[in-house]
C-alpha positions as CSV (number, residue, x, y, z in Angstrom):
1,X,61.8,46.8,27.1
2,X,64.7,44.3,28.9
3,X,64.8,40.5,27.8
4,X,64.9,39.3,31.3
5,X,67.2,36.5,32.5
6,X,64.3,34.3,32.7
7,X,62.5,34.6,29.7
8,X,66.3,34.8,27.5
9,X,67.0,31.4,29.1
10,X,63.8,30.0,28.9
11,X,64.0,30.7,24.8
12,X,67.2,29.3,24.6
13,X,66.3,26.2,26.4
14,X,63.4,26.0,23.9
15,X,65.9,25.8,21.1
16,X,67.1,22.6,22.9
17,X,64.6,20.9,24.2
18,X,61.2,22.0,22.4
19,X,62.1,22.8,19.5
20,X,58.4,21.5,18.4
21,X,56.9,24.4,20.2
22,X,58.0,26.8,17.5
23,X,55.0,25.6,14.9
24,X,53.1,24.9,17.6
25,X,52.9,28.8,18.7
26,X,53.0,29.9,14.8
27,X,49.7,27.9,14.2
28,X,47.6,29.1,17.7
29,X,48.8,32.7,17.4
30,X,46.1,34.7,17.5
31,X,45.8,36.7,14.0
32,X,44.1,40.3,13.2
33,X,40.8,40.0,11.4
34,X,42.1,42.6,9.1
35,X,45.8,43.6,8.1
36,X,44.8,47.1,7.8
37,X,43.2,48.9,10.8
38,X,42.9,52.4,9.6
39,X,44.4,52.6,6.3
40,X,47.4,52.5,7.4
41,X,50.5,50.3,8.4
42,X,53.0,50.3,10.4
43,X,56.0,47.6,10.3
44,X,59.4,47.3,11.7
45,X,61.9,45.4,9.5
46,X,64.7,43.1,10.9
47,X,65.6,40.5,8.3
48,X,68.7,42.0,7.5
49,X,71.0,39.9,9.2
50,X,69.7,36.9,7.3
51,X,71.2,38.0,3.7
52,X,74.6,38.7,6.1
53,X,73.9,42.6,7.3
54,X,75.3,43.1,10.8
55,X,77.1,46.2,10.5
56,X,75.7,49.5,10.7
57,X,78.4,52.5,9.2
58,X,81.8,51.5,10.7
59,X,80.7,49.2,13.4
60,X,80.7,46.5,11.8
61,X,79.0,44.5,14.7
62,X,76.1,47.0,15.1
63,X,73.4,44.1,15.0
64,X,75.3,41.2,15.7
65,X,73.5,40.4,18.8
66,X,70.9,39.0,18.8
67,X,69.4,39.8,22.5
68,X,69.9,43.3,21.8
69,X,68.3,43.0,19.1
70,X,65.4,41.2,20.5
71,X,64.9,43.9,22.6
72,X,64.9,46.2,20.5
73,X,62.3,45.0,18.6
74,X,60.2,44.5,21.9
75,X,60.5,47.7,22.8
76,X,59.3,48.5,19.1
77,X,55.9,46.3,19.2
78,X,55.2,47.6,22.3
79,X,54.0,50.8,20.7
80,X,50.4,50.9,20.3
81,X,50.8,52.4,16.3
82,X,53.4,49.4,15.4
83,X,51.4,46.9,13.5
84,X,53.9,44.3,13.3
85,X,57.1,43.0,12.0
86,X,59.2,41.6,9.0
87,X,61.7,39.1,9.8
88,X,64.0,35.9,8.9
89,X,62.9,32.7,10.7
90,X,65.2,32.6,13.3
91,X,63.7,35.9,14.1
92,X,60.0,35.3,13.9
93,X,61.0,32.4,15.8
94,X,62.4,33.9,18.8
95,X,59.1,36.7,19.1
96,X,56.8,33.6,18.8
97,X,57.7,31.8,21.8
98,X,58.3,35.0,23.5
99,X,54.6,35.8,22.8
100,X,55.2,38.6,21.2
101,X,53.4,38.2,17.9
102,X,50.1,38.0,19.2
103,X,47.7,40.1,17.2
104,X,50.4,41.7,14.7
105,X,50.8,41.7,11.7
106,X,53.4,39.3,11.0
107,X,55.6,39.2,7.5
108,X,58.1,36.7,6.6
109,X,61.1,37.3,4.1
110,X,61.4,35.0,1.8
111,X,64.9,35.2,-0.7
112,X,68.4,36.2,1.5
113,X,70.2,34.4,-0.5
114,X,72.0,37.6,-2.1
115,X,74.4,37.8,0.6
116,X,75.7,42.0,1.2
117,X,78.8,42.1,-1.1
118,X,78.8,38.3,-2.3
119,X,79.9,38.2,-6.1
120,X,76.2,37.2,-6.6
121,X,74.6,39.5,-4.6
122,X,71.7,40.2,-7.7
123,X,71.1,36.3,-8.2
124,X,69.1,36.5,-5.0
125,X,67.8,32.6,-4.1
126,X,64.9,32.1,-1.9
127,X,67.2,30.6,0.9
128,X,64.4,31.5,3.6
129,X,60.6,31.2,3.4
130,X,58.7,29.8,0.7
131,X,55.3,30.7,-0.2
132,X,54.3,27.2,1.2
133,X,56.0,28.3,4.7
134,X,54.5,31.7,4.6
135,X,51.2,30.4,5.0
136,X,51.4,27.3,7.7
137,X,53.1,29.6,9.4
138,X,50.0,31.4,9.5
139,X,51.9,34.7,8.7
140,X,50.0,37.7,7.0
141,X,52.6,38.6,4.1
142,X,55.4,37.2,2.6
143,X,58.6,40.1,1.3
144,X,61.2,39.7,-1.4
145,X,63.9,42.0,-2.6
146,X,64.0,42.4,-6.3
147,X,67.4,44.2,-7.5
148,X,67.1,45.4,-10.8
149,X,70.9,46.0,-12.5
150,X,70.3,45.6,-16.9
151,X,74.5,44.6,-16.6
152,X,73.9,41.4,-13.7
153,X,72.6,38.1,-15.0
154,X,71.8,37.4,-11.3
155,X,68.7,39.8,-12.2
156,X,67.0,37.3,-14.6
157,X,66.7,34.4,-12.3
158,X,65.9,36.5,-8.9
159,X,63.1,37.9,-11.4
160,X,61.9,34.8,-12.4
161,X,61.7,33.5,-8.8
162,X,59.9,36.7,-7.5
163,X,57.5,36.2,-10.2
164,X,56.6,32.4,-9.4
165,X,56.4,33.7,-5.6
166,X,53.8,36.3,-6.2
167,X,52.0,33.9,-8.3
168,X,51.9,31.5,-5.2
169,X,51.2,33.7,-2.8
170,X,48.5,35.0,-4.7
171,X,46.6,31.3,-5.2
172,X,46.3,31.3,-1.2
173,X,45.3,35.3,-0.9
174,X,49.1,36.4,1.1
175,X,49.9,39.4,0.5
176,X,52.9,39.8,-1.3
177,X,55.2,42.3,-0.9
178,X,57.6,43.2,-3.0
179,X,60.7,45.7,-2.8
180,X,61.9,46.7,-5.9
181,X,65.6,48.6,-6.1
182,X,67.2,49.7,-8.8
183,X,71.3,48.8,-8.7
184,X,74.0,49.9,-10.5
185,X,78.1,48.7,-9.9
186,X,80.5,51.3,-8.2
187,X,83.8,51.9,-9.4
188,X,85.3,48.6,-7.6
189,X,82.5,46.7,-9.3
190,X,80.4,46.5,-6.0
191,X,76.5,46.2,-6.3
192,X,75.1,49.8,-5.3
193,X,71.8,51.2,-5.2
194,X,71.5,53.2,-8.0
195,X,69.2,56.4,-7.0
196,X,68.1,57.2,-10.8
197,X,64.3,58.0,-10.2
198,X,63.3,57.0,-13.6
199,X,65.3,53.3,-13.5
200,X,62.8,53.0,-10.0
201,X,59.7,53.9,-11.9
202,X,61.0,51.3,-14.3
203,X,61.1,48.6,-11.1
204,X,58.0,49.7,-10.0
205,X,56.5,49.1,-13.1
206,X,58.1,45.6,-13.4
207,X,57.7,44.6,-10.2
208,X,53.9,45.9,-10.0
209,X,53.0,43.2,-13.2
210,X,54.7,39.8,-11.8
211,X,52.4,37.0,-11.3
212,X,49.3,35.5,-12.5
213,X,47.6,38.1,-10.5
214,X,48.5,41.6,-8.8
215,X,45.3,41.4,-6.5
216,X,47.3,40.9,-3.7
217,X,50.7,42.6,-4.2
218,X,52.1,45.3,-2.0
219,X,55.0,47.4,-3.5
220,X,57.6,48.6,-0.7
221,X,60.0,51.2,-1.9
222,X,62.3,54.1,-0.8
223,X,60.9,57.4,-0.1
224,X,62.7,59.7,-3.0
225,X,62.8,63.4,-3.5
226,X,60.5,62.4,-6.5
227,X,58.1,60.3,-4.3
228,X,55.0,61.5,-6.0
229,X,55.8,60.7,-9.2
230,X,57.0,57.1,-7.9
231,X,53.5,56.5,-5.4
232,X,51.8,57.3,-8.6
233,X,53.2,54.6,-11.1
234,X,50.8,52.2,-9.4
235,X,47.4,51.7,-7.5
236,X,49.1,49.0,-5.4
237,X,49.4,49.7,-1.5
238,X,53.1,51.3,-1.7
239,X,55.2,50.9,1.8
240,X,57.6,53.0,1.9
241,X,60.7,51.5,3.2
242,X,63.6,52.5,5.6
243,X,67.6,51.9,5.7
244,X,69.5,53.8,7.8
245,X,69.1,57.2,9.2
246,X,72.4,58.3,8.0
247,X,73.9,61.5,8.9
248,X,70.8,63.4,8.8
249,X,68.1,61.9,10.5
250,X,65.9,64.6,10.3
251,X,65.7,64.4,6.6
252,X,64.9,61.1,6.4
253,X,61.6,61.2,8.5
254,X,60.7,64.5,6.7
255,X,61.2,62.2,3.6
256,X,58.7,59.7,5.2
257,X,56.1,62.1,6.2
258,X,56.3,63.7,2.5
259,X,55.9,60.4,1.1
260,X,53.5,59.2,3.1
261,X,51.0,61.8,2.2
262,X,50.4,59.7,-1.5
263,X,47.4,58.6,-1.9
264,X,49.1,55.5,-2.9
265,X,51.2,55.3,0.0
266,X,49.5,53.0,2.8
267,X,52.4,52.8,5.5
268,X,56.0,52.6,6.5
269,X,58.6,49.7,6.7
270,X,61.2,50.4,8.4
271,X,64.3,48.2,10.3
272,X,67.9,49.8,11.2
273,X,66.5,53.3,11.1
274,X,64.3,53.0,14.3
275,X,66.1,50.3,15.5
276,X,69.5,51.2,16.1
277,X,69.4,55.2,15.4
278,X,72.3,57.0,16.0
279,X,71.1,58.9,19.8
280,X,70.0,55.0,21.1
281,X,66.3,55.7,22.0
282,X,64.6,53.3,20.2
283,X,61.6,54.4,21.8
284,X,62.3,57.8,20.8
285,X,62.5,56.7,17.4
286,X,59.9,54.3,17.2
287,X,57.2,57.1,18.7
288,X,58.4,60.1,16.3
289,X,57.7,57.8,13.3
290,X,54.2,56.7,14.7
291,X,53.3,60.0,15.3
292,X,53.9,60.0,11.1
293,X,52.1,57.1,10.6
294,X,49.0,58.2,12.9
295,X,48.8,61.8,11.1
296,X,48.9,60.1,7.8
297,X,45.8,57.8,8.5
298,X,44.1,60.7,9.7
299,X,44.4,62.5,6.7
300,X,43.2,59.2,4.9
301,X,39.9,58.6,6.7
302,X,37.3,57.9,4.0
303,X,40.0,57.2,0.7
């Protein structure tokens, strides 16, 4: 789908002159009675430029703009199996008043403060929403990143932090999603995911008993070669997440539709993989991983 002219300048001069209408389309969009239509979900991330993500392999402006972008994810919600989306502000912002939110699912990210490659990448401050925001923004979910490295101090306080935002989030019944990584430092000291399946079962298991309650926590997490073992650590909704398609695309969605057989497994989050895939088609992408999504919630009818 094209961002017109017309409706690109008409959101910019919103920016300048009604700024006020942002809230004002947040609190009269019209919400799903139920996150969950048939066991299943189906989300497409784009909050990565928030925490300073805009390159994609060696273009290091793959998602710098932001009208491509835009359109992108238009062309993604106009599938009828995409649920929703999981953005930044400035993000969620730009689909409201281009009335695209209307009966999705809607998630907002909460902590970008640990910016790709700062020093303090793992101390990861809630620079975006809070669990206050999440809800008069009439959002359905609110997502934080929770890096697990034993060897970064920055772990202790992001912990603490994702802890007191399940907690909130819980008092006012938003789900909250968490997405917990395992990291480790590479040779030059840079913060890496570390791919050890048994250090993610060990941030599954933290990240599944933060809070006051775990009623209404999500778990969102990378579809491994071990993904059985992983899915079964919990009986929280798992999501499996996305990243980028790499060198082998095919791999990753056979990853995704092996993962999201778990009974555990309730949908797919997903961001730079179907949004900027290596071919282009968006749509193309977008529509091989519904087809995943759909098979999967037939296979689920009645659990």
């Amino acid at each position: 789908m094209r961002l017109g002219d017309g409706a690109f300048a008409e959101l910019l001069d919103v920016r300048v002159r009604e700024p006020e209408r942002i809230a004002k389309a947040h609190a009269v969009r019209r919400r799903r009675t139920s996150v969950m239509r048939d066991g299943m979900l189906f989300i497409v991330a784009a909050d990565h430029a928030a925490r300073g993500m805009v390159a994609l392999g060696e273009d290091r402006r793959a998602m710098a703009d932001r009208r491509s972008m835009l359109e992108r994810i238009l062309v993604a919600l106009e599938h009828s199996r995409v649920d929703g989306v999981l953005g930044s502000g400035d993000i969620l912002d730009d689909l409201v008043v281009l009335g695209a939110l209307e009966d999705k699912v809607v998630a907002g990210t909460m902590n970008r403060g640990g910016l790709a490659g700062a020093r303090w990448e793992l101390d990861d401050r809630f620079t975006a929403y809070d669990a206050e925001h999440i809800v008069s923004s009439n959002f359905d979910a609110g997502k934080m990143l929770l890096r697990i490295d034993d060897e970064d101090s920055g772990t202790a306080s992001t912990l603490e932090a994702c802890s007191r935002a399940v907690r909130d989030l819980n008092d006012q019944r938003v789900i909250a999603m968490i997405e917990p990584i395992p990291y480790t430092k590479d040779q030059s000291g840079r913060a890496v995911w570390d791919d050890d399946t048994d250090k993610l079962l060990r941030a599954v298991a933290v990240s599944a008993a933060l809070g006051g309650s775990s009623a209404y926590t999500w778990l969102k997490v990378q579809a491994t070669a071990d993904i059985a073992t992983v899915a079964a650590a919990t009986t929280q909704p798992v999501l499996l997440l996305g990243g980028a398609l790499g060198s082998d695309p095919s791999a990753v969605f056979d990853a995704w539709a092996a993962g999201l057989e778990q009974p555990t497994v309730r949908g797919l989050v997903a961001g730079r993989a179907l949004l900027y895939p290596r071919d282009g088609d968006v749509a193309g992408a977008i529509d091989r991983a519904a087809g995943l999504v759909e098979e999967a919630a037939k296979n689920k009818v009645g659990t």
